[in-house]
C-alpha positions in Angstrom: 0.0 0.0 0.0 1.8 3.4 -0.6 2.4 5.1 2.2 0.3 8.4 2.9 2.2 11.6 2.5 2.5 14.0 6.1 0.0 16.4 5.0 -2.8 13.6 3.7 -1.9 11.9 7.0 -2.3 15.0 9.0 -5.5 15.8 6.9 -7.1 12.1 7.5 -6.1 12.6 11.4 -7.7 15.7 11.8 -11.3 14.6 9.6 -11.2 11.8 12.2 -11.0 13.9 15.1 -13.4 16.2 13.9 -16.0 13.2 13.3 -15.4 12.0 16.5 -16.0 15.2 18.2 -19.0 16.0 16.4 -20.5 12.2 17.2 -19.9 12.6 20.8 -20.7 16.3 21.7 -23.3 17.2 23.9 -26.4 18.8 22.2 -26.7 22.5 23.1 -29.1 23.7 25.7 -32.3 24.7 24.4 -33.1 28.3 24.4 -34.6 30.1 27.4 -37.1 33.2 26.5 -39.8 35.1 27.9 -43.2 35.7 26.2 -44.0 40.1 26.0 -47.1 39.7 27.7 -45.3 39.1 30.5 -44.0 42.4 30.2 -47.2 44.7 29.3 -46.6 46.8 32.2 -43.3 47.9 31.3 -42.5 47.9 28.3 -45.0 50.5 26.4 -43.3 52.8 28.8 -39.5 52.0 27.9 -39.5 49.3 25.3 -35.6 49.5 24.5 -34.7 49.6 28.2 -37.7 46.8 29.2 -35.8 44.7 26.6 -32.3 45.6 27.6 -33.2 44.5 31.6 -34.7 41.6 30.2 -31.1 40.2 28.6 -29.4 41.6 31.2 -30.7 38.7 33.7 -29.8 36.1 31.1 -32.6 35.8 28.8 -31.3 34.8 25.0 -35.3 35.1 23.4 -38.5 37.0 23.4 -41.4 36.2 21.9 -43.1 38.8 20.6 -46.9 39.4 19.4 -48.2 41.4 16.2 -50.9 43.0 18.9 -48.8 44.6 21.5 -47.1 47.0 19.1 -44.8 49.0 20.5 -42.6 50.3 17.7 -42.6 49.4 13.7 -41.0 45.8 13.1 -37.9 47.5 11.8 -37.5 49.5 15.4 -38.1 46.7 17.6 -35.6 44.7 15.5 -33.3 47.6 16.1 -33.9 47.5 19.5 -34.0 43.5 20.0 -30.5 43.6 18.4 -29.6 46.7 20.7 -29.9 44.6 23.7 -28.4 41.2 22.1 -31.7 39.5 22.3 -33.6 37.3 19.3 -36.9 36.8 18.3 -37.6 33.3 17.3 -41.6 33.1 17.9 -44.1 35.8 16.4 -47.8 35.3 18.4 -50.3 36.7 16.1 -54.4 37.5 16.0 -56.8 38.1 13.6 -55.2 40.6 11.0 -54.3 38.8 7.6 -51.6 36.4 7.7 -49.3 37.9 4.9 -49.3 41.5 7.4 -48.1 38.7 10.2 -45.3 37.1 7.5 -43.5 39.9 6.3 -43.8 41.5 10.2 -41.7 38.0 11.4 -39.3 38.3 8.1 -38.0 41.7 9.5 -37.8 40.5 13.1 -36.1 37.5 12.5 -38.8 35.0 13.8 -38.7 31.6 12.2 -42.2 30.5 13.8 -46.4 32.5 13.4 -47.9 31.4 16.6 -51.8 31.8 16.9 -52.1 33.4 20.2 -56.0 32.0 20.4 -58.7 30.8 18.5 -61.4 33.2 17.6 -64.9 33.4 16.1 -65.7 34.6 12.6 -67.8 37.0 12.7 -66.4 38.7 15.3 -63.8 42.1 14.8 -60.6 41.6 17.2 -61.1 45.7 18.0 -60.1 47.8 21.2 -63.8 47.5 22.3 -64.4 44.1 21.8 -64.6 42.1 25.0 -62.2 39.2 24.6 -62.5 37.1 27.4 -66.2 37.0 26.6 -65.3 35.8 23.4 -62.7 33.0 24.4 -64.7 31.6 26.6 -67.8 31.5 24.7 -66.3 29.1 21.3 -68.1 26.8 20.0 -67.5 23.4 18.5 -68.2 25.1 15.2 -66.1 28.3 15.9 -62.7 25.1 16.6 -64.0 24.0 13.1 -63.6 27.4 11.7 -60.2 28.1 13.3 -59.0 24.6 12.3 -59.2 25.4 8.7 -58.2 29.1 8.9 -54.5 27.5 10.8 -54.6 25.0 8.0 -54.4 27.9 5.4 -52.7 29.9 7.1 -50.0 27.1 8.1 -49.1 26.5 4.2 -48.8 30.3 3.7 -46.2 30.4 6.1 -44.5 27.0 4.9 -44.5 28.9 1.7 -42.7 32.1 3.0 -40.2 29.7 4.9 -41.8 29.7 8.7 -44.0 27.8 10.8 -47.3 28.1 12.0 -48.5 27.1 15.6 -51.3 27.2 17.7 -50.8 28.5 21.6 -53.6 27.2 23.9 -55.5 28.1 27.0 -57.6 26.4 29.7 -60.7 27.0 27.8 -59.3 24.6 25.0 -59.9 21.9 27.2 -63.5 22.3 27.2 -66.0 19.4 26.2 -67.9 20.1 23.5 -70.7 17.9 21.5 -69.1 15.1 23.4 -65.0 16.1 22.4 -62.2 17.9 24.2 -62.5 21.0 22.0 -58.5 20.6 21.9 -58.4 17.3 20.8 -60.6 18.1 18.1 -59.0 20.7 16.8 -55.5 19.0 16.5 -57.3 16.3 14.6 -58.7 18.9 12.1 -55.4 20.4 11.6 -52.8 19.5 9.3 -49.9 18.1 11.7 -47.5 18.8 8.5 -48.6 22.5 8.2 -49.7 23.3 12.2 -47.6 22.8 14.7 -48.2 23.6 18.5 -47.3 25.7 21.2 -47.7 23.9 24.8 -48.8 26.5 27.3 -48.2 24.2 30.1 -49.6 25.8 33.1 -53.3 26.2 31.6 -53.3 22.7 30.6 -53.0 21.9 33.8 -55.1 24.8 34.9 -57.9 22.6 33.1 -57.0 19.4 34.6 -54.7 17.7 31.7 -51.2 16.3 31.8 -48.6 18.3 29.1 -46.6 15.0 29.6 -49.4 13.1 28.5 -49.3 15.2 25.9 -46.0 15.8 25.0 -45.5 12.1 24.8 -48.7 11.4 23.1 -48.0 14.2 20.1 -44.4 14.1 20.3 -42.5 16.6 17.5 -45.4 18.2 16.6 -45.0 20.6 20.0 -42.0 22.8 18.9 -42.6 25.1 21.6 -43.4 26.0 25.4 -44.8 28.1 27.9 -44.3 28.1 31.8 -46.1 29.5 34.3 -47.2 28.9 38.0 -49.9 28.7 39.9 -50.5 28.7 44.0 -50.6 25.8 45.7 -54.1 24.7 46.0 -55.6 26.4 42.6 -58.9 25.0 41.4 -59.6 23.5 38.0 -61.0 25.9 35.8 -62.5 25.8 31.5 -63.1 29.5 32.0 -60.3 32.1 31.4 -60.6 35.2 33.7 -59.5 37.4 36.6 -59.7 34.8 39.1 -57.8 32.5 37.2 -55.4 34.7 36.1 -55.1 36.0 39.6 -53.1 32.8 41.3 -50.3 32.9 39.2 -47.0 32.9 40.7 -43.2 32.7 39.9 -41.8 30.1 38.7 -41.2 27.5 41.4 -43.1 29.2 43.8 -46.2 27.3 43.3 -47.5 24.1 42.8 -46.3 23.1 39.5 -44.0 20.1 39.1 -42.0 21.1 35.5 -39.3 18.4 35.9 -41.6 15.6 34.0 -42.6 18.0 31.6 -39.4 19.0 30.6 -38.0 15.3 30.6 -40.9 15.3 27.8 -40.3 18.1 26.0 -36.9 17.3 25.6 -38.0 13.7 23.9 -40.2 15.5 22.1 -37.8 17.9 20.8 -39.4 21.5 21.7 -36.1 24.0 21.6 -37.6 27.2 22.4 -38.7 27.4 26.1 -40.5 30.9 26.8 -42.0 32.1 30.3 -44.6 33.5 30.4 -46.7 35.1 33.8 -49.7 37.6 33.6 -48.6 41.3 34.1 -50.7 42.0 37.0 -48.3 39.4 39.3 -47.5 40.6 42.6 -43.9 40.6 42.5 -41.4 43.7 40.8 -40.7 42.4 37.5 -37.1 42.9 38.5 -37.6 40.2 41.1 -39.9 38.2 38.9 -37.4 38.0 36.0 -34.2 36.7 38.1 -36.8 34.0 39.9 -38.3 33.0 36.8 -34.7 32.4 34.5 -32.6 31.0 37.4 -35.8 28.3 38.0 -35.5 27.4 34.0 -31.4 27.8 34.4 -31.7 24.9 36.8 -34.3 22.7 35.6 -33.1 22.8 31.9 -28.9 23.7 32.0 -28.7 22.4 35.3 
């Protein structure tokens, strides 16, 4: 056999070593974000500074939402990139679906979450009353919105993103003899409409996101946490009082080491926190409680 030359053998040596290193390396943490609704209170106020606290505690990711405008896409992309944070998740309502696309192209989002379902007939306006309209869908309104994700999930395969569906506790509902969630996942393309786990209302409603996670597997791409205090009822209805009991992360009653140990089967990468605004705790404190309790449970 002729004998290899230094540099081919120095070549081969180093391709091995490389192979070898990419075969055995650790997979990289998932990312660690925090939803905008969690930050209503603040960030209409200072948006560039809200933003620039936020990575300062050790958040990589924000997702952001096409209704809580606080700035052109093209400024909040300034200031994301500012304060060394990306946008990976766009939540979005009722306004046509190419307005949501080219919004997520300039902010860098690769995924079009539906933040809710919603009824036909019914204008997404400043005076509508929204809660009243969550909580009153009907089987036919899940029908509706099944179809409407379905379109709206090959528009954004088309443009190069992802379309998924965020739920609630309302979801959970059992209509005409089916989980109104279940029924809507069958409807929906699971090639073209992926999903968004909001883990704490599922369990708000009495359902299991491992059970879930395990039962759906890849097609959850996505999570939420959030918290509630110990000793929260089961609710299908979306409100005040509901709303009310939420809590920092680990300071509740909510067990996320399962759920993560599922997520991570299931191969969800972008984590995001998310708590209501009206929480009774400084978002300063809030924000340090909440990423060193996903720090831990997902890094370690």
């Amino acid at each position: 056999m002729k004998p290899l030359l230094r540099r081919e053998f120095i070549a081969s040596a180093c391709t091995a070593a490389l192979t070898s290193s990419a075969c055995t390396a650790a997979p990289s943490p998932p990312n660690i974000g925090i939803e905008v609704y969690s930050l209503l209170q603040q960030i209409g106020k200072d948006p560039a500074a809200t933003l620039k606290q936020v990575a300062a505690v050790g958040f990589k990711t924000i997702e952001l939402a096409t209704f809580f405008s606080f700035g052109s896409p093209a400024e909040v992309r300034k200031m994301l990139d500012d304060a060394g944070l990306v946008c990976p998740s766009l939540h979005t309502a009722a306004e046509p679906v190419q307005t949501a696309i080219d919004a997520a192209k300039i902010l860098g989002a690769k995924y079009l979450v539906a933040a809710a379902c919603w009824k036909k007939d019914v204008p997404a306006t400043k005076d509508t009353d929204v809660l009243a309209v969550l909580n009153s869908l009907t089987l036919d309104d899940y029908k509706w919105n099944a179809d409407l994700f379905n379109k709206n999930g090959e528009a954004a395969r088309n443009a190069g993103l992802t379309f998924a569906f965020h739920n609630h506790n309302f979801d959970f509902k059992k209509l005409d003899g089916v989980v109104a969630y279940d029924e809507l996942l069958r409807l929906t393309n699971k090639e073209l409409v992926k999903l968004e786990l909001d883990c704490g209302w599922m369990i708000v409603a009495g359902f299991s996101p491992a059970e879930y996670l395990r039962k759906y597997g890849s097609r959850y791409q996505l999570l939420h946490t959030r918290d509630f205090q110990a000793g929260f009822p089961h609710s299908l209805t979306l409100g005040p009082a509901e709303m009310g009991l939420s809590c920092p992360l680990g300071k509740g009653s909510i067990d996320y080491a399962p759920i993560f140990a599922a997520a991570k089967d299931a191969g969800v990468r972008e984590y995001f926190v998310e708590q209501e605004p009206t929480l009774h705790v400084p978002l300063a404190d809030s924000l340090k409680i909440d990423y060193a309790y996903m720090n831990r449970q997902l890094v370690g």
